[in-house]
N, C-alpha and C positions, 0 to 999 in steps of 0.2 A: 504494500500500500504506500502511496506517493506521501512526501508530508507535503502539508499545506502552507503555504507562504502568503504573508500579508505584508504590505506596504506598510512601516510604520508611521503613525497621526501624529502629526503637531499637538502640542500642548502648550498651551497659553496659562499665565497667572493672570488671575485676572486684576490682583490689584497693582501688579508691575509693569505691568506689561512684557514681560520676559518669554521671548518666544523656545522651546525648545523642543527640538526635532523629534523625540519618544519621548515614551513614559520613561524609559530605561534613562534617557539623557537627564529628565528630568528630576529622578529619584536620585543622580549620582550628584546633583547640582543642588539640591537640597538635603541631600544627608537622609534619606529614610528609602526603603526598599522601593522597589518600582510598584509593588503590589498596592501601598499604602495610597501612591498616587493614583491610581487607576477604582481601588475604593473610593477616594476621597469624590474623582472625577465621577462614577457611577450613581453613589448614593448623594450629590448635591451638596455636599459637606466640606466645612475650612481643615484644610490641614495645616499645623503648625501656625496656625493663623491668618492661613490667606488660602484664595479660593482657586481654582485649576479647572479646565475643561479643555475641552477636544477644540483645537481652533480649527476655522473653515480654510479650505483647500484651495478653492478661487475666491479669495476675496482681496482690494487693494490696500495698503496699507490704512490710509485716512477711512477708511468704510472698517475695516479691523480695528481701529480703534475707538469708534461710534459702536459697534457690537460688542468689543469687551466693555464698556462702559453701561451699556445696556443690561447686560448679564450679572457683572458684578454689582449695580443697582437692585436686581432681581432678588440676585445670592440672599443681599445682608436683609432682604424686604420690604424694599418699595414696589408698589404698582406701577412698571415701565412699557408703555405703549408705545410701537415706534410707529409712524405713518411712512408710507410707503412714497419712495421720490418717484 
């Protein structure tokens, strides 16, 4: 049986803006296993005090940072509507 191979996802902080290329990159640049990131990411939860998710694939930078800010408003609990341009 073949194994199966994935692209690995960008991950974003959302409150730094810190872009890094996998969970794995991620987890080695913050000090905690890859696993913990990919929890944190899944179940919508701050790790070590700041918030992580999967960033988008085709987006340009100025619209990435309009989305991380959007997300990270979400995260800590505000109602964030965005209208569409």
């Amino acid at each position: 049986m073949a194994a199966i191979t994935t692209k690995p996802r960008r991950v974003i902080c959302l409150n730094s803006g810190q872009l890094y290329e996998s969970i794995n990159a991620a987890g080695r640049e913050i000090g905690v296993e890859p696993s913990s990131v990919l929890r944190a990411i899944r179940a919508d939860r701050a790790l070590r005090g700041k918030w992580y998710a999967y960033a988008p694939d085709n987006i340009e930078n100025e619209a990435l940072e309009r989305w991380r800010m959007a997300r990270l408003l979400g995260c800590i609990g505000y109602d964030v509507r965005l209208k569409e341009d």
